[in-house]
mmCIF file of the protein (N, C-alpha, C, O) and its ligand, coordinates in Angstrom:
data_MODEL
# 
_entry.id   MODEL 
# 
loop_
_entity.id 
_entity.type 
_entity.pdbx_number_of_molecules 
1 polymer     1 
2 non-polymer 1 
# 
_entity_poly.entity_id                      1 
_entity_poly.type                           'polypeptide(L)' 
_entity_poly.nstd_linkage                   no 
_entity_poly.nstd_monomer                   no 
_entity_poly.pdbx_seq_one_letter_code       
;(UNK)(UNK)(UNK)(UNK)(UNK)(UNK)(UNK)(UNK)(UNK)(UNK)(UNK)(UNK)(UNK)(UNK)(UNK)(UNK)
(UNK)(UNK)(UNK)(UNK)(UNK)(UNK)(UNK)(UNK)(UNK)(UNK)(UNK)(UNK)(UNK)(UNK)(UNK)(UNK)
(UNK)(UNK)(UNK)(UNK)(UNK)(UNK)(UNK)(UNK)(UNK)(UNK)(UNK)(UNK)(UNK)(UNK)(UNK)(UNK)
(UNK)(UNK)(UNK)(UNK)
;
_entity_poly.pdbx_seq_one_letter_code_can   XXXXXXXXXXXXXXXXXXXXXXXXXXXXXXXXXXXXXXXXXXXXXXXXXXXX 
_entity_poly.pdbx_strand_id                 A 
# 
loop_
_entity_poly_seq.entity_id 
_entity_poly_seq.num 
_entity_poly_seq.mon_id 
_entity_poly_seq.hetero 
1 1  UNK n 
1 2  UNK n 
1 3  UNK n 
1 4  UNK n 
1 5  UNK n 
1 6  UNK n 
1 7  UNK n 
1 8  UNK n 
1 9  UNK n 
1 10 UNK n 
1 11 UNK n 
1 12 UNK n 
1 13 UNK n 
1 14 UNK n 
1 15 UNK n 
1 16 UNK n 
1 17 UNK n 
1 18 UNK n 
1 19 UNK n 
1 20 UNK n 
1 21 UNK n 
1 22 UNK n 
1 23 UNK n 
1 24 UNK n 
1 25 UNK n 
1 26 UNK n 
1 27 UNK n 
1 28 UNK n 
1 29 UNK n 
1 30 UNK n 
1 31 UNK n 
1 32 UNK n 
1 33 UNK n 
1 34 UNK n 
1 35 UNK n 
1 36 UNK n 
1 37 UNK n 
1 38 UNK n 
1 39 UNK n 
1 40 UNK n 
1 41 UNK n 
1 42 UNK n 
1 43 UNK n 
1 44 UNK n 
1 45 UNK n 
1 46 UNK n 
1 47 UNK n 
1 48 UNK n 
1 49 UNK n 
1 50 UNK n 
1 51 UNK n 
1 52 UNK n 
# 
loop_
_struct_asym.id 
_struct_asym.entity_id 
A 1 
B 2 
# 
loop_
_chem_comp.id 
_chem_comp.type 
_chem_comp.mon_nstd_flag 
UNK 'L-peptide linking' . 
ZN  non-polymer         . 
# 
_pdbx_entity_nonpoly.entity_id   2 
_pdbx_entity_nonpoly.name        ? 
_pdbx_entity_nonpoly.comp_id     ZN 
# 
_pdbx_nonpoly_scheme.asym_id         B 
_pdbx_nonpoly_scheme.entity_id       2 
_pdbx_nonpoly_scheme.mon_id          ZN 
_pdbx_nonpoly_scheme.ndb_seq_num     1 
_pdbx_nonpoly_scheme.pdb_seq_num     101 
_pdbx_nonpoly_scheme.auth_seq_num    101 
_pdbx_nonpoly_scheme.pdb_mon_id      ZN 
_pdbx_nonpoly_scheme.auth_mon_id     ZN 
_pdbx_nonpoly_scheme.pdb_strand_id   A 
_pdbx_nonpoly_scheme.pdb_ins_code    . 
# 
loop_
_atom_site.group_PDB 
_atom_site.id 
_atom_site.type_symbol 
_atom_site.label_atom_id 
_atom_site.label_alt_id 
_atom_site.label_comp_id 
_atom_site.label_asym_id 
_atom_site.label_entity_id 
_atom_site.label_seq_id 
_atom_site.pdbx_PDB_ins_code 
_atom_site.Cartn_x 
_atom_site.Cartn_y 
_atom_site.Cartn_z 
_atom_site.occupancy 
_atom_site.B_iso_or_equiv 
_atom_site.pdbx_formal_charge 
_atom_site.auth_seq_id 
_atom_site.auth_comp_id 
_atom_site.auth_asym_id 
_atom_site.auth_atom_id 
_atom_site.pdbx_PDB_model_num 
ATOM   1   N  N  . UNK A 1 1  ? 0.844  -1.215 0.000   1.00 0.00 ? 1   UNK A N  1 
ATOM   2   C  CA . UNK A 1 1  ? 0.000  0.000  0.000   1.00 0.00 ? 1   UNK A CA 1 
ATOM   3   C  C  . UNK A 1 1  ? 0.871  1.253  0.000   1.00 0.00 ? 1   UNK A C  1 
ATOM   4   O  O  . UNK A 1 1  ? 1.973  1.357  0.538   1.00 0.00 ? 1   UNK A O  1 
ATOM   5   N  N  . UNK A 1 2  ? 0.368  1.967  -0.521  1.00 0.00 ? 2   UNK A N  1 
ATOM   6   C  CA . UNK A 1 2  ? 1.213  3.662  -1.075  1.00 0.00 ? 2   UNK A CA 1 
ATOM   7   C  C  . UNK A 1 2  ? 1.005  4.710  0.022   1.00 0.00 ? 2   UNK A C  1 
ATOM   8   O  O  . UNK A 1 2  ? 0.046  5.478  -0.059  1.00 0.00 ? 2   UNK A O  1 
ATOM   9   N  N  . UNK A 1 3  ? 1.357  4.734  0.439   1.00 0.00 ? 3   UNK A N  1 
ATOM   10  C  CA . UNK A 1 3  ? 0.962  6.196  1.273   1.00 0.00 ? 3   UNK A CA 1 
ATOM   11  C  C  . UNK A 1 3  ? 1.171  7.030  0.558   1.00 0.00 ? 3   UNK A C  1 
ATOM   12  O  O  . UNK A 1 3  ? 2.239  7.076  -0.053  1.00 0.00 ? 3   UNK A O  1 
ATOM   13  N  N  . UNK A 1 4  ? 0.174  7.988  0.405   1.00 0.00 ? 4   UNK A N  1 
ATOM   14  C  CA . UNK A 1 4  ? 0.090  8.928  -0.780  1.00 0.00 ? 4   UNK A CA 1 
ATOM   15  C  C  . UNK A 1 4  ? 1.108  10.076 0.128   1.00 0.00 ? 4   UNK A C  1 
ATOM   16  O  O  . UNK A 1 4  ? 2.126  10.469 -0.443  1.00 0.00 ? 4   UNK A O  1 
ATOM   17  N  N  . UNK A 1 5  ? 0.794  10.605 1.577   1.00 0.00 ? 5   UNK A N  1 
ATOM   18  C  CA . UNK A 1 5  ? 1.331  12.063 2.288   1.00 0.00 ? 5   UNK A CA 1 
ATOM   19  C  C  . UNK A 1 5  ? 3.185  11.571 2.506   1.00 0.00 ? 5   UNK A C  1 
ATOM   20  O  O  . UNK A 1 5  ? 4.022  12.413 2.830   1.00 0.00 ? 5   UNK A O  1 
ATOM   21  N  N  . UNK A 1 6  ? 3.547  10.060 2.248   1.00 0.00 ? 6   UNK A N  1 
ATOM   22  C  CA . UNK A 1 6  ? 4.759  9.945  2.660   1.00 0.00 ? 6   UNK A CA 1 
ATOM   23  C  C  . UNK A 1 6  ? 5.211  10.665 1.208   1.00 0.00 ? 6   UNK A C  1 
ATOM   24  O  O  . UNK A 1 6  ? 6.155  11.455 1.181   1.00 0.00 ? 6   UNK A O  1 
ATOM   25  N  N  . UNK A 1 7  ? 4.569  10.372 0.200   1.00 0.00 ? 7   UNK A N  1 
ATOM   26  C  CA . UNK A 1 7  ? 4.684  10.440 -1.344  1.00 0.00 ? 7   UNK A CA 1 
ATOM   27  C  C  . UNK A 1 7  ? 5.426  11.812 -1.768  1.00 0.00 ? 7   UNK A C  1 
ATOM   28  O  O  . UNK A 1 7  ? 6.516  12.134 -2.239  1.00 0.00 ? 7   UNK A O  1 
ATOM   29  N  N  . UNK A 1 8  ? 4.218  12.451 -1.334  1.00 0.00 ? 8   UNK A N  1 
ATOM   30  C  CA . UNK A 1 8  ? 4.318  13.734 -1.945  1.00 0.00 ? 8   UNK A CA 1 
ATOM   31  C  C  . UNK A 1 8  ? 5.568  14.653 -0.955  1.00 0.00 ? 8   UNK A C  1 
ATOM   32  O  O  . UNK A 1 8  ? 6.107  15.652 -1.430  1.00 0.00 ? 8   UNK A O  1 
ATOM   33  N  N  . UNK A 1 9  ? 5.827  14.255 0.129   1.00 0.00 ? 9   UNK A N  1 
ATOM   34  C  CA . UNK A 1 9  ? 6.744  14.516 1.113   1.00 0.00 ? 9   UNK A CA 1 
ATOM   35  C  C  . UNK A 1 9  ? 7.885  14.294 0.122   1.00 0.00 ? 9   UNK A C  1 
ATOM   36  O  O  . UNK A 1 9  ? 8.401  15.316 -0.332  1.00 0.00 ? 9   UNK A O  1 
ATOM   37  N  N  . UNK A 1 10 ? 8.308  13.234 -0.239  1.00 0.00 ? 10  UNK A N  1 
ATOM   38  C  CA . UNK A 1 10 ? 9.717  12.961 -0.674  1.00 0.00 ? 10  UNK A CA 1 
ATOM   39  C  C  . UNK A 1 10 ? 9.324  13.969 -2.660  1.00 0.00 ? 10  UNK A C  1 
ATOM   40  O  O  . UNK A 1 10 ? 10.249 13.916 -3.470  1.00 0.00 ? 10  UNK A O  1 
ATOM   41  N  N  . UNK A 1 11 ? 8.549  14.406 -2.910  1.00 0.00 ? 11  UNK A N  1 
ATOM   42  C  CA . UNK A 1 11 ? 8.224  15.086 -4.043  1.00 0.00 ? 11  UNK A CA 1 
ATOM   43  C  C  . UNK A 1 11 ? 9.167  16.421 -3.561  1.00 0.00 ? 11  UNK A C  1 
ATOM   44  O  O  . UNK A 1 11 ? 10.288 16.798 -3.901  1.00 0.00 ? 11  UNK A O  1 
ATOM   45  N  N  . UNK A 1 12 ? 8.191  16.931 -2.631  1.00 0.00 ? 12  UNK A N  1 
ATOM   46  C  CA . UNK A 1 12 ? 8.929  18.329 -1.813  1.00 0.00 ? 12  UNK A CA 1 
ATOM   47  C  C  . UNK A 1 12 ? 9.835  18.319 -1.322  1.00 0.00 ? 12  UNK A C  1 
ATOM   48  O  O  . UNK A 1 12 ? 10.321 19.348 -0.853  1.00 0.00 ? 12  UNK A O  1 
ATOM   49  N  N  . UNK A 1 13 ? 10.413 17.133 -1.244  1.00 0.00 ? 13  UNK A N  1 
ATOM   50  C  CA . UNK A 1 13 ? 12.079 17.386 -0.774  1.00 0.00 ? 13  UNK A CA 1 
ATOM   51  C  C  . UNK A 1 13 ? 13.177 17.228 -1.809  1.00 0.00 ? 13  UNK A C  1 
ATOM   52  O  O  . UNK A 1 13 ? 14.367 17.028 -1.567  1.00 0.00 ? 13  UNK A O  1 
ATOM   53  N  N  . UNK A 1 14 ? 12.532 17.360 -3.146  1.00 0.00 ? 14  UNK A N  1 
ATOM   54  C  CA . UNK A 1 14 ? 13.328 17.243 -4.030  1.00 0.00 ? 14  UNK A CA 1 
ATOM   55  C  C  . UNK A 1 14 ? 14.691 17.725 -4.554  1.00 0.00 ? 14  UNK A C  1 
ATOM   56  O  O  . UNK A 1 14 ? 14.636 18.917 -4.859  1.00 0.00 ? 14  UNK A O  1 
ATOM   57  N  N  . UNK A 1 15 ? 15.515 17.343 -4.690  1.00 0.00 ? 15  UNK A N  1 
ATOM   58  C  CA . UNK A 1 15 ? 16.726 18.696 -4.638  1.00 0.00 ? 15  UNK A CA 1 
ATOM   59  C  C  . UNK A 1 15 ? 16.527 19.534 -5.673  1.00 0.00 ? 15  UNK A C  1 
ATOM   60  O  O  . UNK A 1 15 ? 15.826 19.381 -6.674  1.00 0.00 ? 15  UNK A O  1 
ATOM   61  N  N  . UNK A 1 16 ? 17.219 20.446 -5.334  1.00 0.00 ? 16  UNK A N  1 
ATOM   62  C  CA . UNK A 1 16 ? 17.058 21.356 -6.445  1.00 0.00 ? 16  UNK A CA 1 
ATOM   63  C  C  . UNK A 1 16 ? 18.225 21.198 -7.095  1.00 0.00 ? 16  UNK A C  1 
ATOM   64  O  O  . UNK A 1 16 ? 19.303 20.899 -6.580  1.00 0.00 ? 16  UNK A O  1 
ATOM   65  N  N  . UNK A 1 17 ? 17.946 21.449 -8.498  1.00 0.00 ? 17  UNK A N  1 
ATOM   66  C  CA . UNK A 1 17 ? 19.160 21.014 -9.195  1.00 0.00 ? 17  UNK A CA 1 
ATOM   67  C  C  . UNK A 1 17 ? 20.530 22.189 -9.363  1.00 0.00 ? 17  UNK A C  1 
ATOM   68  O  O  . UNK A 1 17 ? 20.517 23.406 -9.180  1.00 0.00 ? 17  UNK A O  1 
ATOM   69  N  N  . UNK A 1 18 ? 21.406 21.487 -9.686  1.00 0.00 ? 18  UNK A N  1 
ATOM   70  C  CA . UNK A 1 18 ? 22.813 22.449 -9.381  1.00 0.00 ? 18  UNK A CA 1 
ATOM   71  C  C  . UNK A 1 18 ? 22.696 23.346 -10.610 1.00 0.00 ? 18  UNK A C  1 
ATOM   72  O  O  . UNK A 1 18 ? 22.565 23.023 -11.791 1.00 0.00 ? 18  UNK A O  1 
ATOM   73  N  N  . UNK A 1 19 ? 22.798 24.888 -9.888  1.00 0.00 ? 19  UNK A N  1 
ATOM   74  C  CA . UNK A 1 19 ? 22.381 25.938 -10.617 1.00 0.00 ? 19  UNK A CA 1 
ATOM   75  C  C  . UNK A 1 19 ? 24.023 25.669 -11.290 1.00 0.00 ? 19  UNK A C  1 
ATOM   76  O  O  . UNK A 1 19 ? 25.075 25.157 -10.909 1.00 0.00 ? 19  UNK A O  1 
ATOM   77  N  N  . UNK A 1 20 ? 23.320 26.584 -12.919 1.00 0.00 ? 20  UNK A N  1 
ATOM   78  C  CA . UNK A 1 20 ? 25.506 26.313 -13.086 1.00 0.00 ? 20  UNK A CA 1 
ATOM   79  C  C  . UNK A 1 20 ? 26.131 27.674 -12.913 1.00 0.00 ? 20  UNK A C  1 
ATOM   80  O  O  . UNK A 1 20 ? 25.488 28.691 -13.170 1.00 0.00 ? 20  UNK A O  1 
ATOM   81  N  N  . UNK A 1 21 ? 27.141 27.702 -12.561 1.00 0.00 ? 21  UNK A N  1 
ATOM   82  C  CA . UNK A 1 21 ? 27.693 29.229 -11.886 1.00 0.00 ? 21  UNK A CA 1 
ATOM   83  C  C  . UNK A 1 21 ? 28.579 30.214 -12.143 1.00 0.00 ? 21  UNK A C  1 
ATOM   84  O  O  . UNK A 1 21 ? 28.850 30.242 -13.344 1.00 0.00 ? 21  UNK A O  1 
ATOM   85  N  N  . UNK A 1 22 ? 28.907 30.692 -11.773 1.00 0.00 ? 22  UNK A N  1 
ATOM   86  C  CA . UNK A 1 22 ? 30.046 31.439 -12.466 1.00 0.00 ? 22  UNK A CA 1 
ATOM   87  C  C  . UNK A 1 22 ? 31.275 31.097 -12.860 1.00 0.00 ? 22  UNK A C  1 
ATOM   88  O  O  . UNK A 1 22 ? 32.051 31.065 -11.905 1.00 0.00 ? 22  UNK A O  1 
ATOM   89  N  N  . UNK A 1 23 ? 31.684 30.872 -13.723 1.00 0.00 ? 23  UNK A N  1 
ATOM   90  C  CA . UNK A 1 23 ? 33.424 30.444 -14.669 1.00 0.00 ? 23  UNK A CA 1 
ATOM   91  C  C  . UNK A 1 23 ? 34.056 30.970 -14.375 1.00 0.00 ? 23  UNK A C  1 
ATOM   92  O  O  . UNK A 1 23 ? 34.088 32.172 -14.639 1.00 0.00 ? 23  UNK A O  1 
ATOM   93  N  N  . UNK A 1 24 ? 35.052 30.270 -13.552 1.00 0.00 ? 24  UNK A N  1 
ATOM   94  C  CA . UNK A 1 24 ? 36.304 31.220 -13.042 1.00 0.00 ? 24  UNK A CA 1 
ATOM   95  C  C  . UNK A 1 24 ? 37.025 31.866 -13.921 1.00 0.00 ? 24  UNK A C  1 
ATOM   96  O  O  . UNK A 1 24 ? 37.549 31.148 -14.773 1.00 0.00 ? 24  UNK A O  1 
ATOM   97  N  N  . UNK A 1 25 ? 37.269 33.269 -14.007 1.00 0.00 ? 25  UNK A N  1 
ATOM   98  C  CA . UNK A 1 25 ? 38.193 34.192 -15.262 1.00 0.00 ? 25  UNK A CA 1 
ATOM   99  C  C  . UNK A 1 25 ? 39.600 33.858 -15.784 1.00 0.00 ? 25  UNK A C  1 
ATOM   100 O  O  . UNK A 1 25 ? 40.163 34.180 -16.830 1.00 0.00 ? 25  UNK A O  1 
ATOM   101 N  N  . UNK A 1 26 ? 40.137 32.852 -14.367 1.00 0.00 ? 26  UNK A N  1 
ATOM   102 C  CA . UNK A 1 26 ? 41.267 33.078 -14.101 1.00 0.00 ? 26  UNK A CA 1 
ATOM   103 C  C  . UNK A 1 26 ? 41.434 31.630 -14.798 1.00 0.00 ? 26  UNK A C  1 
ATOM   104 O  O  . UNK A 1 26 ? 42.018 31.555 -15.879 1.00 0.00 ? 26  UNK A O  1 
ATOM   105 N  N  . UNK A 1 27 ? 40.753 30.127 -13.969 1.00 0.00 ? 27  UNK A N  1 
ATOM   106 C  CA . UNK A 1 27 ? 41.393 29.054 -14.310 1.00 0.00 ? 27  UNK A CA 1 
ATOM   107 C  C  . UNK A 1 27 ? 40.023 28.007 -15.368 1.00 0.00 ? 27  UNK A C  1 
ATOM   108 O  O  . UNK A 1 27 ? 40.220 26.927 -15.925 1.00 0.00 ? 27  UNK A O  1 
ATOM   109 N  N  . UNK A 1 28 ? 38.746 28.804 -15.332 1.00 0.00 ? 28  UNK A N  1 
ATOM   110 C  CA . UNK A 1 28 ? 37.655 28.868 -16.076 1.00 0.00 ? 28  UNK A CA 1 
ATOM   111 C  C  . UNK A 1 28 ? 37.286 27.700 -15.603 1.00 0.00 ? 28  UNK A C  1 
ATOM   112 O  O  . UNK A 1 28 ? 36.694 27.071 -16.481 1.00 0.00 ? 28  UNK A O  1 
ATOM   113 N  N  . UNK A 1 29 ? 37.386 26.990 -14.382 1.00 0.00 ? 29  UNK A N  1 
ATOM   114 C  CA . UNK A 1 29 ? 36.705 26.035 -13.421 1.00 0.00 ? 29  UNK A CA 1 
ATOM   115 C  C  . UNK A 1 29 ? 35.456 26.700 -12.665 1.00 0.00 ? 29  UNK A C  1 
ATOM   116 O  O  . UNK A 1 29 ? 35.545 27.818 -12.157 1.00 0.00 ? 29  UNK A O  1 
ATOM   117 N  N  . UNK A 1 30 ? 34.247 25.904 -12.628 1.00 0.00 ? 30  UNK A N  1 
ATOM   118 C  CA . UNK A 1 30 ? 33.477 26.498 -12.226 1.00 0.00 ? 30  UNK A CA 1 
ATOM   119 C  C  . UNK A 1 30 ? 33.269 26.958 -10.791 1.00 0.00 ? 30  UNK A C  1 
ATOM   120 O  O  . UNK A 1 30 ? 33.267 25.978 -10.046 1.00 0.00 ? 30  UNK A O  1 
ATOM   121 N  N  . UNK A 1 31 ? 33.087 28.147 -10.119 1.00 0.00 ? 31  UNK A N  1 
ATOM   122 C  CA . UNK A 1 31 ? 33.165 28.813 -8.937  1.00 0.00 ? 31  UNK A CA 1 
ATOM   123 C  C  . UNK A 1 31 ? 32.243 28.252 -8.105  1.00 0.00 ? 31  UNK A C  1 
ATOM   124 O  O  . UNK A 1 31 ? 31.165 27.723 -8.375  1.00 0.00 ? 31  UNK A O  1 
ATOM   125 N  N  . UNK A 1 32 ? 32.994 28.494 -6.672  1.00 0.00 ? 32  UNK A N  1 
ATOM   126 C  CA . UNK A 1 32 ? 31.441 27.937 -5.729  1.00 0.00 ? 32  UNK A CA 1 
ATOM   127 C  C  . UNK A 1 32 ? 31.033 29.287 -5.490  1.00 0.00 ? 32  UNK A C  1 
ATOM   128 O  O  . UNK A 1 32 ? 31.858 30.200 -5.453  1.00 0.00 ? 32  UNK A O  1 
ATOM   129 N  N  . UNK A 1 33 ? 29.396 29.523 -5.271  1.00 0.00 ? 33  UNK A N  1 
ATOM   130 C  CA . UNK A 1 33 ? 28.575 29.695 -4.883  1.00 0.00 ? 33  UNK A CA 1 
ATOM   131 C  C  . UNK A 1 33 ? 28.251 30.170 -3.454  1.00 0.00 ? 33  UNK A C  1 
ATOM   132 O  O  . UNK A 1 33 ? 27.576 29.409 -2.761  1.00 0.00 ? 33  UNK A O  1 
ATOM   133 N  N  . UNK A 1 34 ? 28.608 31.204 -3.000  1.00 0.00 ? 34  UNK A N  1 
ATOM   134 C  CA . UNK A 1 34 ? 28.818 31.381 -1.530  1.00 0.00 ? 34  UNK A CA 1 
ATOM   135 C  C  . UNK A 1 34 ? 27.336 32.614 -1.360  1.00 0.00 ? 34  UNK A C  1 
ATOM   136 O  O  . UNK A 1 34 ? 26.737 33.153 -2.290  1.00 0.00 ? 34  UNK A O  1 
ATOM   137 N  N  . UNK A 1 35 ? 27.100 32.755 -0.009  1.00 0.00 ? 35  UNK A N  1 
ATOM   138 C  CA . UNK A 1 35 ? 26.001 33.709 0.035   1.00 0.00 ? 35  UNK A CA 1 
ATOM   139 C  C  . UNK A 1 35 ? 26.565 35.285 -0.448  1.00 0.00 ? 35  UNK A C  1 
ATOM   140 O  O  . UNK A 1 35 ? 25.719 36.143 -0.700  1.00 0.00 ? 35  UNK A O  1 
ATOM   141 N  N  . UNK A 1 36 ? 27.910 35.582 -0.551  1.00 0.00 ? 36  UNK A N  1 
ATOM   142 C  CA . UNK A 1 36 ? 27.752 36.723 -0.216  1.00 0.00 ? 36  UNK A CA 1 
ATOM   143 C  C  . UNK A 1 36 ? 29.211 36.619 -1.783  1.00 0.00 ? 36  UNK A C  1 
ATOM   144 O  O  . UNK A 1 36 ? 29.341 37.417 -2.711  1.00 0.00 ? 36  UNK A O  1 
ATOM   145 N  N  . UNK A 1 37 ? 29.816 35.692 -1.571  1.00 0.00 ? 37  UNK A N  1 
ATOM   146 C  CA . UNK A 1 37 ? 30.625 35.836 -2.872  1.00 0.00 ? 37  UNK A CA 1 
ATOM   147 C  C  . UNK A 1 37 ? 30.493 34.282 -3.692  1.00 0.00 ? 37  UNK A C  1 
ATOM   148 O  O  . UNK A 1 37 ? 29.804 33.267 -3.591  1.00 0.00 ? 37  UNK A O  1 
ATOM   149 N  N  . UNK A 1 38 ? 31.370 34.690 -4.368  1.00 0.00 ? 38  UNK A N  1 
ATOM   150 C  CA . UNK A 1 38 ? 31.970 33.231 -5.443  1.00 0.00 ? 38  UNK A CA 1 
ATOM   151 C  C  . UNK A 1 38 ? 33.424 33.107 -5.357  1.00 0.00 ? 38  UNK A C  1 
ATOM   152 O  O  . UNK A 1 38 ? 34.383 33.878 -5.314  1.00 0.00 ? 38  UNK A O  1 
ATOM   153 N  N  . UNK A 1 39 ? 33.217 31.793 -5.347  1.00 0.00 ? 39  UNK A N  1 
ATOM   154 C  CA . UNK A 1 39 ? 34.610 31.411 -5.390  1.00 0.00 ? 39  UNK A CA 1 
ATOM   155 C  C  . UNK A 1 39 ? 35.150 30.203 -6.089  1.00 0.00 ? 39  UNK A C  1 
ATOM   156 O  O  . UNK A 1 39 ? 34.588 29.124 -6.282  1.00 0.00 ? 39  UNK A O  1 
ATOM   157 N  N  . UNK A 1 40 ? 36.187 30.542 -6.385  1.00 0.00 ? 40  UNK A N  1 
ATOM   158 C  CA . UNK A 1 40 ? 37.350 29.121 -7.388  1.00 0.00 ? 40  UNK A CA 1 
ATOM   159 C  C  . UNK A 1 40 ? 37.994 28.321 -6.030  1.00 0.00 ? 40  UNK A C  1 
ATOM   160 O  O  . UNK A 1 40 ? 38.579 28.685 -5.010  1.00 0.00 ? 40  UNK A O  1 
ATOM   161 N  N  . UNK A 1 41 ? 37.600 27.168 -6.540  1.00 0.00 ? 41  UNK A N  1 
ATOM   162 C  CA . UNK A 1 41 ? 38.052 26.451 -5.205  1.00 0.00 ? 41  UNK A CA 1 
ATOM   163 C  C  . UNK A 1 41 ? 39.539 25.711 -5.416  1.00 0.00 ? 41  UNK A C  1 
ATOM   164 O  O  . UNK A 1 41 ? 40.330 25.264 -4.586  1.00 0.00 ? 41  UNK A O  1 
ATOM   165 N  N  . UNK A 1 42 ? 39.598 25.790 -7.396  1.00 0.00 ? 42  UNK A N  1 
ATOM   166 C  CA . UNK A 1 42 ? 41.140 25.405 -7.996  1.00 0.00 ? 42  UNK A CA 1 
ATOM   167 C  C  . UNK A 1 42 ? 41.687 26.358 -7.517  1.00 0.00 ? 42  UNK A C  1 
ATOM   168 O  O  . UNK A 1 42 ? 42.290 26.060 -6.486  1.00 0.00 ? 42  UNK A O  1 
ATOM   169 N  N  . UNK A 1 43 ? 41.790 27.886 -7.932  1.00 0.00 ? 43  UNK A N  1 
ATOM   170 C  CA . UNK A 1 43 ? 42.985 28.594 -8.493  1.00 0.00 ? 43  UNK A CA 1 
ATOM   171 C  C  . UNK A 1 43 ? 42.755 29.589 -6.902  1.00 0.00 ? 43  UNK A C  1 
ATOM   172 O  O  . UNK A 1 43 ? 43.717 30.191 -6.425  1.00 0.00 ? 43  UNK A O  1 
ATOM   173 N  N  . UNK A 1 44 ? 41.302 29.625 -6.208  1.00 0.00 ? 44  UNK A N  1 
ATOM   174 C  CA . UNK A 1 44 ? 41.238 30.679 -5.267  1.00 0.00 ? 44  UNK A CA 1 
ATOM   175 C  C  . UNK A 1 44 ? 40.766 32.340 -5.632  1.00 0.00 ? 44  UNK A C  1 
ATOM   176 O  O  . UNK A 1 44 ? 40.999 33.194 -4.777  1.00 0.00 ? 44  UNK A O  1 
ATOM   177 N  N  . UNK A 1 45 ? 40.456 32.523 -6.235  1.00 0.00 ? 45  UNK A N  1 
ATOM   178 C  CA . UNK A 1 45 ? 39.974 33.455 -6.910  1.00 0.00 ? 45  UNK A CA 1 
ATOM   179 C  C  . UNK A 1 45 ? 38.729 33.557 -6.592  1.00 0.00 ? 45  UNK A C  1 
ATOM   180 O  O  . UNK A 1 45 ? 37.961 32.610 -6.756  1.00 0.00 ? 45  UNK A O  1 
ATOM   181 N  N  . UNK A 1 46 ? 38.165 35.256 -5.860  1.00 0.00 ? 46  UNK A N  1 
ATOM   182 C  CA . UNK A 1 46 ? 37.321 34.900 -5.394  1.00 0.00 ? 46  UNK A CA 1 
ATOM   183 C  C  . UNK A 1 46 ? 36.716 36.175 -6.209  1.00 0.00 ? 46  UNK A C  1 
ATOM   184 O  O  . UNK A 1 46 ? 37.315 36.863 -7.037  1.00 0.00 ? 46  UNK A O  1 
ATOM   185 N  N  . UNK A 1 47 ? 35.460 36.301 -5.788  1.00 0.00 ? 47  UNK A N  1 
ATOM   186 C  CA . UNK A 1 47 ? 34.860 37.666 -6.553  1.00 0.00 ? 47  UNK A CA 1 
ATOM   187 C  C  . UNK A 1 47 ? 33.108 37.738 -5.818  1.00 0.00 ? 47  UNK A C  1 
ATOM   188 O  O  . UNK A 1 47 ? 32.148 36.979 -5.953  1.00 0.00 ? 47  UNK A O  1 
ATOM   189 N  N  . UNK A 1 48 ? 33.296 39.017 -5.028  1.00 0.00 ? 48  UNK A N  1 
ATOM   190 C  CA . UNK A 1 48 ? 32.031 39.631 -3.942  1.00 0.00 ? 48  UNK A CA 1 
ATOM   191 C  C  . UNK A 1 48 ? 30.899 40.049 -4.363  1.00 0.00 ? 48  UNK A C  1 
ATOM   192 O  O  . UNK A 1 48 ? 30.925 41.203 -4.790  1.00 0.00 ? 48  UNK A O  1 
ATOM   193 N  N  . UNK A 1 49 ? 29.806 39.464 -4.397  1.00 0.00 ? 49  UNK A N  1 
ATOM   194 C  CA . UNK A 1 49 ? 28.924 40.183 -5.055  1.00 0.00 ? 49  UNK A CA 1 
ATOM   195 C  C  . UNK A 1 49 ? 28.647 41.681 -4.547  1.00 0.00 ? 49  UNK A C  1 
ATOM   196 O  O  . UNK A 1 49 ? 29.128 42.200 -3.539  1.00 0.00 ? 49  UNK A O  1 
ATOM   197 N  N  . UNK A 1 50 ? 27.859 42.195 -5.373  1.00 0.00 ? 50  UNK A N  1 
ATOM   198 C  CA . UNK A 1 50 ? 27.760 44.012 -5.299  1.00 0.00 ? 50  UNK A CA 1 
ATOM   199 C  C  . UNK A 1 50 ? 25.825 43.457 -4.744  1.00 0.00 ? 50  UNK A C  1 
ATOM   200 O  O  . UNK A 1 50 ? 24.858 42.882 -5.242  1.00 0.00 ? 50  UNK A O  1 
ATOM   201 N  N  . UNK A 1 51 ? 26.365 44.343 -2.989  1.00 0.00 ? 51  UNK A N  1 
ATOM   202 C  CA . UNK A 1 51 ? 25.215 44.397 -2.584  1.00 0.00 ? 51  UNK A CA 1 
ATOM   203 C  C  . UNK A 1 51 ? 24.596 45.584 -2.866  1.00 0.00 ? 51  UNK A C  1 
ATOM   204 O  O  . UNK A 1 51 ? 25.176 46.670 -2.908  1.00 0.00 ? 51  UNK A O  1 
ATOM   205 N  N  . UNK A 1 52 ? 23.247 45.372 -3.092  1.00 0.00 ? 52  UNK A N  1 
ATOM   206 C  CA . UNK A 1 52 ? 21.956 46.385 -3.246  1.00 0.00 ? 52  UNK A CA 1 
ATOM   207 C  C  . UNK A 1 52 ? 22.210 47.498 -2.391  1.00 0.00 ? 52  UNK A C  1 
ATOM   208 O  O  . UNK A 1 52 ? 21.393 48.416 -2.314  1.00 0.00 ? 52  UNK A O  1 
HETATM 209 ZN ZN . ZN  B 2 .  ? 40.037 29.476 -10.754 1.00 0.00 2 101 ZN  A ZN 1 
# 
């Protein structure tokens, strides 16, 4: 038997898929994703976003 509410639970916990991100300038590996910057996790290269 299905439990339909376990169902839709694992629906909503779906991941979200990996946004693709910024290209590092420097070693053109893709940057992580930080709240407040980005960063190259090869070469170190980082770059801050411009807050509002
Ligand atoms: Zn890099």
């Amino acid at each position: 038997m299905v439990d339909e509410k376990k169902e839709k639970e694992k629906k909503a916990k779906k991941i979200a898929p990996y946004k693709p991100g910024k290209m590092c300038p420097k070693c053109g590996s893709r940057m992580g994703e930080h709240s407040d910057r980005v960063s190259c996790g090869k070469c170190g290269y980082a770059e801050f976003k411009a807050r509002k």
